[in-house]
N, C-alpha and C positions, 0 to 999 in steps of 0.2 A: 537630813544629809544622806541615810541609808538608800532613802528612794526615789530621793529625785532628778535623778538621769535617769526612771528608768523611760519615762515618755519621750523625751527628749531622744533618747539613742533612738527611738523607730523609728525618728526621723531623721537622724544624722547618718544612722548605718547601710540606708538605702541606696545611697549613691555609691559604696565600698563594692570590691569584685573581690573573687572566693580568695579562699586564703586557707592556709595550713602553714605549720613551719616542723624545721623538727634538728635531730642531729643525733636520733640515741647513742649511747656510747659506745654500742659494739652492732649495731646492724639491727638491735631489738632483740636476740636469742641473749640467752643468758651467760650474764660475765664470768668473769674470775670468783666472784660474790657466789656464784651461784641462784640466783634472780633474773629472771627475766628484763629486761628494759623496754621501758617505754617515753617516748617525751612527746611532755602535753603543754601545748603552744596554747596563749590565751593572750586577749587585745587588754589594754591597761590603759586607764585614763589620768592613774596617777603617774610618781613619779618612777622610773623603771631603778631598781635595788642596785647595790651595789654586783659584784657572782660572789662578794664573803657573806654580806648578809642575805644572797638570795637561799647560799648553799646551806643556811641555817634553817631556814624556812624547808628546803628539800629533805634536807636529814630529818628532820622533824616527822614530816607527811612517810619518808622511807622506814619510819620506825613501828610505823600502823600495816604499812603495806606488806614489808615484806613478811610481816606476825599472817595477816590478813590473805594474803592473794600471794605471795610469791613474788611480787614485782617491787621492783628499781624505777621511780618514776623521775626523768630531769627536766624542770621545770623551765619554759622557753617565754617570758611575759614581754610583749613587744608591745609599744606604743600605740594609740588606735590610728594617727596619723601615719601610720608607718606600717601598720599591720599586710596590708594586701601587698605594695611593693617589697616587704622583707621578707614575704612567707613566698610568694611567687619567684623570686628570685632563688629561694634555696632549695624550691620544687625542680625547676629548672638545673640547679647545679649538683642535682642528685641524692640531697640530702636526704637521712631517711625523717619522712614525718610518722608518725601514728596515730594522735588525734589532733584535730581542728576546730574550729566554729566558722559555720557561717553567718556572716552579718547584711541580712537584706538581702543574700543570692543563692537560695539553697536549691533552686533548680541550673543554675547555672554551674554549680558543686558536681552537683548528679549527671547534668547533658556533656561534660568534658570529662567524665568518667575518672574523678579523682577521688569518687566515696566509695570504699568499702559496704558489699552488700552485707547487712548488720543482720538480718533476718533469724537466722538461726543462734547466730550469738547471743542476741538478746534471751533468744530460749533457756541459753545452756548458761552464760555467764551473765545476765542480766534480769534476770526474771523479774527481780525487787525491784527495779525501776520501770522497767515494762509492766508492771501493775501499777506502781506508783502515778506514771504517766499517764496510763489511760490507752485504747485501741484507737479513740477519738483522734487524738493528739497525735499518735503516732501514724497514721493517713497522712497527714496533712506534709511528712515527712516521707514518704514513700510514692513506687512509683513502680506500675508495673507489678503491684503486686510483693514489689519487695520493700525494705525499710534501710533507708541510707541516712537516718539522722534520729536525735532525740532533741527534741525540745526543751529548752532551760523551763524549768520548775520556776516560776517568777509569776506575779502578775501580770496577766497577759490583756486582759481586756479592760481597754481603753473607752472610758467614758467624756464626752464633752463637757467641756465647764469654762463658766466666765471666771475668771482671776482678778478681783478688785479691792480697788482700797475701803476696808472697811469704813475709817473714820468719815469717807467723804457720804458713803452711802447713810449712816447713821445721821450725821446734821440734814439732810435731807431728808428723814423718814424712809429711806427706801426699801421699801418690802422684798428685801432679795430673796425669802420662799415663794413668792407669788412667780418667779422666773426659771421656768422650765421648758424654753425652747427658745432659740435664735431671734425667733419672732420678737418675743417678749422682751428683750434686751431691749429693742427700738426705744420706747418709753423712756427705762433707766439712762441710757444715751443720752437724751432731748434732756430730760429733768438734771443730769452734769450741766452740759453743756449751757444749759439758765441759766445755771447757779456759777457756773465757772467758765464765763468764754472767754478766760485765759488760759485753759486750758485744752486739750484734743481728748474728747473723751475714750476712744478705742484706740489701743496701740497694736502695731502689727506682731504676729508673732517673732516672724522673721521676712526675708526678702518675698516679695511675693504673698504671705498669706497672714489672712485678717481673722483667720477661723473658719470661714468658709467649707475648706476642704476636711475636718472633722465632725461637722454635724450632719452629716446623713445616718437617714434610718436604714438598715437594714441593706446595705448597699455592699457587692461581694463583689472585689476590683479584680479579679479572676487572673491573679497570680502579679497583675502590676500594682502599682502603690499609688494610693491617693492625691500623690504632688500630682503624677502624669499617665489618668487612669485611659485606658485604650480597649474599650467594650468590656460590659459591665452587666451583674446580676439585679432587677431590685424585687426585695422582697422574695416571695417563694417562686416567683417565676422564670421557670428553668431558660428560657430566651435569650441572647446574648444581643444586648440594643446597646445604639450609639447613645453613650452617655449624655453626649452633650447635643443632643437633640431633645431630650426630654424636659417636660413641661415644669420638674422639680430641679431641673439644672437653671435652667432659666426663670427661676421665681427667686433662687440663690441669687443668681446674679443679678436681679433688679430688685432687689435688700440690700445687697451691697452697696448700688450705684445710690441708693435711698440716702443712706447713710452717707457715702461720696458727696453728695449734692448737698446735704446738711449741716456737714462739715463736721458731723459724729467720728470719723476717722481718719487717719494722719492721711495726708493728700501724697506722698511721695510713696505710698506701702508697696505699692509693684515694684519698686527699685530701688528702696532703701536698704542700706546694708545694716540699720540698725535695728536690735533682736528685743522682744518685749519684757527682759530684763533691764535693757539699760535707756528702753522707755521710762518703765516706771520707778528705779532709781531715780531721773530727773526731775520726778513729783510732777510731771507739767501729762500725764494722763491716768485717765480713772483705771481702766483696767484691759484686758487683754483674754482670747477666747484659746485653749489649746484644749488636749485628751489627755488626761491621766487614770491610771490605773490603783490609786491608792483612797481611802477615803477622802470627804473634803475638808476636815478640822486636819489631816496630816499632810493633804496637796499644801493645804496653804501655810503651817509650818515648815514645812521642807524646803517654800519657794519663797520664805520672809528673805531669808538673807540677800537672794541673790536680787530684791525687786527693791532694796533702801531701807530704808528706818520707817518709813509709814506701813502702818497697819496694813495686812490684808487679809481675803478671806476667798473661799473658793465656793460655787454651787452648782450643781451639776444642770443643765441644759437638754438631758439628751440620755439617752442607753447607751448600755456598751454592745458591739455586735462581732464576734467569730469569724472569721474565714479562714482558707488554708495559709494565705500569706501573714496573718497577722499569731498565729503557731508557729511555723518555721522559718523565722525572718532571724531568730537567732537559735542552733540549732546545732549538735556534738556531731563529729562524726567520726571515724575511722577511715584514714587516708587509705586509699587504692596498694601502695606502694609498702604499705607497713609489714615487718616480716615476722610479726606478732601479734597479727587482730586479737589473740584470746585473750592475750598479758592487758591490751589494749581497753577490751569490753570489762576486763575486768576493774580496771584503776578506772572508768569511766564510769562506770556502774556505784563505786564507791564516793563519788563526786555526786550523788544524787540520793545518797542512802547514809552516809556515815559524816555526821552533824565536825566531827573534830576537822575530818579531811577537809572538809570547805568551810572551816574558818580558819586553818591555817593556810589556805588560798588568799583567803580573801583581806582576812586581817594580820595575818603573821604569828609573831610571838608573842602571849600573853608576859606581859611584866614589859617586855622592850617596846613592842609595836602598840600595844595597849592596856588598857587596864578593865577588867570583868566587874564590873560596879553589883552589889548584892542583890538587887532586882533582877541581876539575867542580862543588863542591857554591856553596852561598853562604849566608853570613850578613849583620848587620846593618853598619853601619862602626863602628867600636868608639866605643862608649859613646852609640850611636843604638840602637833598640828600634822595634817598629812605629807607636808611639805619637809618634815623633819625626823621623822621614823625612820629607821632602816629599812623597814619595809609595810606598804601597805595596797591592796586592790581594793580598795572599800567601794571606790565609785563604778566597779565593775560588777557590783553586788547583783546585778539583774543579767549578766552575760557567764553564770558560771555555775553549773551544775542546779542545785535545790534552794533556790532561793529561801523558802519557809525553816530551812535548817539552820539558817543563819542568825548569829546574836542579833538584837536589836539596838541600833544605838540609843545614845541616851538622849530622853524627853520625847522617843517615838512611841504611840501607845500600843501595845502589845497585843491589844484585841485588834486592832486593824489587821494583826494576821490573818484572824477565821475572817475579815469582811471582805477582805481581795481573793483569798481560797472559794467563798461563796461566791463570788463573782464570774470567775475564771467557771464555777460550775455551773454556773446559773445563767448566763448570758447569753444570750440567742444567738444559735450556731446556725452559719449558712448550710443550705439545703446540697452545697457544691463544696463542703468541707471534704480534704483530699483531692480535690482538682488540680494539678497544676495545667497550668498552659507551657508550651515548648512551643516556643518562637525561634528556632532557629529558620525555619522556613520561610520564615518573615524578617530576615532581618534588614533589607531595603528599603519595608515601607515601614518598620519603626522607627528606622531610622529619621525618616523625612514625616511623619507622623507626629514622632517628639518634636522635630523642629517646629510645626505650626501651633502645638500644643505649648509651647514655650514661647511664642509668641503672643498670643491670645490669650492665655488662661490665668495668670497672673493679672492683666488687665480689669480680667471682669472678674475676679474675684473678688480684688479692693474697688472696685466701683469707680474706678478711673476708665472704663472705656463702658462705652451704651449698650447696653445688651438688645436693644434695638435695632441698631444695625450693624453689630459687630456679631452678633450670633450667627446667622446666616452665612458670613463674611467664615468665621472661624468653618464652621460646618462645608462650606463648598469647599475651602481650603483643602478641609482634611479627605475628603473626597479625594481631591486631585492627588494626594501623595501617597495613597492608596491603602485607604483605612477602611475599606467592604473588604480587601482579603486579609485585613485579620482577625475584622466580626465573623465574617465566614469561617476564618480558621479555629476559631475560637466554640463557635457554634458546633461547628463539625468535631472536634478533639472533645468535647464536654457531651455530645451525643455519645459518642464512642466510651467514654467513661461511665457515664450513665447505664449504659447497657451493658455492661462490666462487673455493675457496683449495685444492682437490682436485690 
């Protein structure tokens, strides 16, 4: 339960625009209390508290703080559906914010000038977490040389993996260690689909995608996001090529269409609205291809519940690979407008160093909200659920400060913490780590770029259209809607970085 939104958010948070919210109680200088203030806005995918039970949770955290740093912090937890429209709205009506997250838009944060430049703060009131973090990490949120954001401390690198039903692979022998690339699936596919063609052996993730757009090697989408990438790095070479020209785009797409034509995969995947949970609840498909970033005995406990009662299991297909969008796609910052950056860096700084503050974020009040079982880990108070606490962010556990500080809930294995920490350090880092791209120059032919890109690439992703002669078709398209001026843009801004970053 602790971690499994957190793959899932990379790709729900991409379509959100920036967001901050705020309202401190006196402007951010210090009250009647004598404390500085600050209010620190966070997206919530559970249920949003009551303001008595939220004000329980605030006094609590204010009891560290103001021993700690001097500061009053009030705590703003908005819905994630709701987060960009509620936080945009009370930017606009003046309100003060201090800190924010970006989800999925941290260049668009930076380009309408709503981040506080962190640079020196981090020096003076953040040092612990500016080492914590890493110089690495911290590029990837910078720009210009300066630093407008910190990255959530979480598992961050995202490996591919097929998600299947164990018990079906077992009555068939299936050697699911012999299955370590996209490739290799084909077989286990075909060997289902004998045994069971009453069944659809691969279920779609969600609308649009079969897995496809997760198994690239080494592939740096150079600040856009894998639904709808727009000139691309592969491997060490510094070049900026049209994606979907190349020879490993189009070997994807005619594996797809393989499997299309075989009937390996659900036939409606480009435009179905149904998600590969409530595939494989219905028992009627073997398994499903997505990225997670946790090991594979804890992927596939985490994702039993939401796929039925049948057995599953998870095996990884692929590496994990770095770039600068997939660091700061969720990411702290310090609003432009705040009349307390210091109070600011400093309650933010403590959100990534100080284990109590972000589990009374996260989980609330130990005895009300939950219970610390003797092992370290915690669960709900018996016969409470998340739907019944007074307060809880649990499922936000990956969008908020230090993830590794966080209790473990219960039956998750505790070692999987060093295996995701090694991961996160271990995983091959793009050569263009710290790039972003700034596209407002382009915003014309993104515009109309996306559009043909959203016609086509769904298509031939699930293997419902010929990569045959629909590639060509896709590629002139994007021609016409004037996708050379933003490989060129792209090319040209990453030279410039390049020689910058020597």
């Amino acid at each position: 339960m602790r971690r499994k939104l957190i793959a899932a958010l990379m790709a729900a948070t991409m379509a959100l625009t920036v967001v901050g919210c705020g309202g401190a109680k006196d402007g951010g200088k210090a009250s009647d209390s004598g404390y500085d203030q600050v209010t620190y806005a966070y997206c919530t995918f559970n249920n949003i508290p009551s303001e008595e039970d939220l004000d329980t949770v605030e006094e609590a955290i204010n009891e560290i703080t103001r021993d700690k740093i001097g500061v009053e912090v009030t705590l703003k937890p908005i819905g994630i559906a709701d987060y960009s429209s509620k936080v945009s709205l009370a930017l606009q009506g003046g309100e003060q914010i201090d800190i924010f997250e970006s989800l999925g838009n941290f260049n668009t944060c930076v380009s309408t000038d709503m981040t506080y430049d962190i640079t020196d703060l981090l020096d003076e009131y953040g040092s612990e977490t500016k080492e914590l973090v890493g110089e690495n990490w911290l590029q990837a949120c910078s720009k210009d040389g300066k630093v407008y954001g910190i990255p959530t401390m979480k598992p961050i690198a995202l490996t591919p993996m097929i998600i299947y039903r164990q018990d079906i692979a077992e009555e068939l022998g299936l050697d699911m260690s012999a299955v370590n690339s996209v490739e290799d699936v084909t077989d286990v596919l075909r060997k289902v689909k004998e045994a069971h063609p009453e069944m659809t052996p691969l279920a779609p993730v969600q609308q649009g995608q079969i897995g496809m757009n997760v198994v690239w090697d080494n592939v740096d989408w150079l600040t856009d996001d894998f639904y709808s990438p727009k000139g691309v790095l592969m491997g060490d070479d510094m070049t900026v090529v049209d994606f979907y020209s190349t020879p490993e785009f189009r070997e994807k797409c005619e594996l797809a269409r393989q499997w299309y034509n075989e009937g390996l995969v659900m036939k409606d995947a480009a435009t179905t609205t149904s998600t590969a949970a409530e595939c494989m609840t219905s028992g009627n498909y073997f398994a499903y291809i997505a990225a997670y970033s946790y090991p594979e005995a804890d992927t596939a406990a985490s994702l039993q519940a939401q796929c039925g009662t049948n057995p599953i299991a998870a095996k990884m297909i692929g590496d994990a690979y770095l770039s600068t969008s997939d660091v700061n796609a969720v990411s702290w910052m310090i609003a432009s407008t705040t009349k307390n950056p210091e109070a600011a860096m400093k309650f933010l700084n403590l959100t990534y160093t100080d284990a109590d503050v972000i589990n009374l974020l996260i989980y609330g009040i130990e005895g009300r909200d939950y219970v610390l079982n003797e092992d370290g880990s915690v669960s709900y108070p018996e016969g409470e659920d998340a739907t019944t606490v007074p307060y809880t962010a649990q499922l936000s556990c990956g969008t908020l400060g230090n993830f590794f500080l966080m209790y473990p809930t219960a039956g998750t294995d505790p070692e999987s913490l060093k295996w995701e920490l090694e991961q996160n350090e271990k995983a091959k880092t793009s050569p263009a780590m710290g790039f972003t791209f700034d596209s407002d120059a382009y915003k014309t032919q993104y515009t109309a770029v996306t559009n043909v890109i959203q016609q086509y690439l769904a298509g031939l992703y699930c293997g419902s259209l010929d990569p045959d002669t629909e590639i060509d078709k896709f590629v002139a398209a994007l021609k016409d809607a004037g996708y050379q001026d933003i490989l060129d843009g792209k090319q040209e801004q990453l030279d410039e970085w390049l020689a910058n970053n020597k």
